[in-house]
C-alpha positions as CSV (number, residue, x, y, z in Angstrom):
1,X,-20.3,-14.9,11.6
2,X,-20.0,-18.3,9.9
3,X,-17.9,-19.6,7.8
4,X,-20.4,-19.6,4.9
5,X,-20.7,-15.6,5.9
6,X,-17.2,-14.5,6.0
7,X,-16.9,-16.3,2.3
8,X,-19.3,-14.3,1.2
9,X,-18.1,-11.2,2.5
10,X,-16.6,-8.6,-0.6
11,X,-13.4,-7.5,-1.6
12,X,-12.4,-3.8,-0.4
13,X,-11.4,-1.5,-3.3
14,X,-7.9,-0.4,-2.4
15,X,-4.9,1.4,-4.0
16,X,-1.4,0.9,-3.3
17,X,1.9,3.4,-4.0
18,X,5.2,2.6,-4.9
19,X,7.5,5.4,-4.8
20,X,10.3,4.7,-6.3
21,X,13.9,7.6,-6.0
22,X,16.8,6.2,-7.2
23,X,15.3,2.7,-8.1
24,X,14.3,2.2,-4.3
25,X,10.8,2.4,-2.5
26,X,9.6,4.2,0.1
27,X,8.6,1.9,2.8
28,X,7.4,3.0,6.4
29,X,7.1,1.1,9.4
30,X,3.3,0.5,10.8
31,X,2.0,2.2,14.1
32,X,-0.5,-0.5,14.8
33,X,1.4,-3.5,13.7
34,X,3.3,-5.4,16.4
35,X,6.8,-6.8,15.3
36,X,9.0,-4.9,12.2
37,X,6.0,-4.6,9.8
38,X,7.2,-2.1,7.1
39,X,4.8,-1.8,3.9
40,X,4.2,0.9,0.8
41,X,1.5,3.6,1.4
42,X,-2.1,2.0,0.8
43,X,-5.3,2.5,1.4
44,X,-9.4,2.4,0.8
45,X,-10.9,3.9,-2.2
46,X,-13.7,6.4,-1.4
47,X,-17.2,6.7,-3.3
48,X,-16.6,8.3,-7.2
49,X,-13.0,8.2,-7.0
50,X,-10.7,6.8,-9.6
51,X,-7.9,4.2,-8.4
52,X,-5.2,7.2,-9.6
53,X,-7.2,9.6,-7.6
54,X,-7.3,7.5,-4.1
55,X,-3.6,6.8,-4.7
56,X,-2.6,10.4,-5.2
57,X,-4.8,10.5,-2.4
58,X,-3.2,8.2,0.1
59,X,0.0,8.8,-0.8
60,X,-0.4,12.5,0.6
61,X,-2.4,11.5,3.9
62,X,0.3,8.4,4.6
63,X,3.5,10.6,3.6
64,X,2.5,14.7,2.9
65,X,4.0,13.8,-0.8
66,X,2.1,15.9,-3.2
67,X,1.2,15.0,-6.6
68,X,3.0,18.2,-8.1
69,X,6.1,16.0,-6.4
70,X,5.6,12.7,-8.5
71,X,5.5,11.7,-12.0
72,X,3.6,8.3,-12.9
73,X,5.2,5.5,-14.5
74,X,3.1,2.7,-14.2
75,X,-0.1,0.9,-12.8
76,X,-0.5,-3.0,-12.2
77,X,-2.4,-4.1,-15.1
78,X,-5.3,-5.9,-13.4
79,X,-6.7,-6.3,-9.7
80,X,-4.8,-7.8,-7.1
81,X,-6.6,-9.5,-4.3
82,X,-5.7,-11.2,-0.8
83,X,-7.6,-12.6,1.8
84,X,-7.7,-11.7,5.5
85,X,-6.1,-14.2,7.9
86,X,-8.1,-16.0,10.2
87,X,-7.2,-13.9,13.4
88,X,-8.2,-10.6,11.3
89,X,-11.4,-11.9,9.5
90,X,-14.7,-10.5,10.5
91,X,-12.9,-8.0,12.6
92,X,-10.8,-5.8,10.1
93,X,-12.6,-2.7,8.7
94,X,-15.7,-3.5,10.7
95,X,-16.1,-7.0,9.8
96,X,-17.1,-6.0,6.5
97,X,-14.2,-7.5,3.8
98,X,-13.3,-10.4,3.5
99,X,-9.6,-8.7,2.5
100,X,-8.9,-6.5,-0.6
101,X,-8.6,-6.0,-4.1
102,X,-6.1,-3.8,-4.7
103,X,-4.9,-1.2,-7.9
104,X,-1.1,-0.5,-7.3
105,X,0.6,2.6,-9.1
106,X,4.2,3.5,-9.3
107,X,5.5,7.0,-9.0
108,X,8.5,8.5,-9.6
109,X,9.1,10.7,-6.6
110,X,11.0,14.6,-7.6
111,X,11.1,15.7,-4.4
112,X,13.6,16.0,-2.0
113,X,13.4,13.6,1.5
114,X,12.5,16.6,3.4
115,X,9.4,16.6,1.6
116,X,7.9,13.6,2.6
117,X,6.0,13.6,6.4
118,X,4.7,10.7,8.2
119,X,3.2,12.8,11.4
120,X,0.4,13.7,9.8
121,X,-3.3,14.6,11.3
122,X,-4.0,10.2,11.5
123,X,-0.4,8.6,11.4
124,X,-0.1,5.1,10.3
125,X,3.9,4.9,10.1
126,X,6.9,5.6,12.9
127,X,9.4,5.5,10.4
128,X,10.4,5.2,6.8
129,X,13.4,4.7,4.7
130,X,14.2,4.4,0.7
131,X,15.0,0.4,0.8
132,X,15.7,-2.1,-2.1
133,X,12.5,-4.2,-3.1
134,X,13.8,-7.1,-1.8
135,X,14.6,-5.7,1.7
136,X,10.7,-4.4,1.6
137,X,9.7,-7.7,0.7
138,X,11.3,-9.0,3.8
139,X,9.4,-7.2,6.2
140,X,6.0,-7.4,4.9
141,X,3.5,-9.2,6.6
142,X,3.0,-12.5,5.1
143,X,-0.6,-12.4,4.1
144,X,0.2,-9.4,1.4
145,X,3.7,-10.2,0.4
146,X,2.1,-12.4,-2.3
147,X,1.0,-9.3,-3.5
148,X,4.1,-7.3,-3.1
149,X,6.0,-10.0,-5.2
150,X,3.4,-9.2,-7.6
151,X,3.6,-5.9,-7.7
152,X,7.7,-5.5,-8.1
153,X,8.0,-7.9,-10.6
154,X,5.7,-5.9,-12.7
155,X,7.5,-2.8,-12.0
156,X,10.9,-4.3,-12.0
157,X,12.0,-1.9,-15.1
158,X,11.6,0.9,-12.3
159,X,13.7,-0.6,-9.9
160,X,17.3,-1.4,-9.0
């Protein structure tokens, strides 16, 4: 693709979950990521569903948290967009993005830890942990931690 193509390329619609016990996040480590790259459970928006819906979604395929298990608190106010580095761009998601925009929504999680599963059917995380937002921040990669900044200090009332 050119340049002038991979401009022009859209936006994927995309949630993003903060769950939030004790005034900490969940955070999980990514499978497919080389290096210490921990991030929140996100993920693609599919056809007629509402952002709420695809994060309720995603939140049970990345972490087997049900919705019965969280209460809402909050959602960013607008869209939230970043671009796909170079080494990614024209490759990611078939080639078909240019990066995402991105609804985030923070949940209050009532569950207990023993609730919350990362081996699911398609596993995206090795690990996880309930961390402060500014030890997630840390280990995000860089090209969405503009994002993540974002993101906390709208929902900073939730956190520690």
């Amino acid at each position: 693709m050119t340049p002038e193509q991979l401009n022009a390329l859209p936006y994927r619609p995309c949630v993003g979950i903060v769950l939030i016990k004790d005034g900490l996040v969940f955070s999980a480590k990514r499978i497919d990521t080389p290096g210490d790259a921990w991030q929140m459970p996100q993920g693609g928006m599919d056809k007629g569903e509402t952002p709420k819906q695809a994060g309720l979604r995603e939140l049970y395929e990345e972490t087997g948290v049900s919705d019965d298990l969280v209460k809402k608190l909050g959602k960013t106010e607008d869209w939230l967009f970043y671009d796909l580095p170079d080494h990614l761009l024209g490759k990611a998601w078939g080639g078909k993005y240019r990066g995402q925009k991105q609804k985030w929504f923070a949940f209050q999680f009532n569950g207990t830890d023993d609730a919350i599963n990362i081996a699911t059917e398609h596993p995206e995380f090795s690990e996880w942990a309930w961390k402060p937002a500014n030890e997630v921040l840390e280990h995000i990669v860089p090209f969405k931690r503009h994002i993540y900044e974002a993101v906390f200090t709208e929902f900073r009332a939730f956190l520690k």
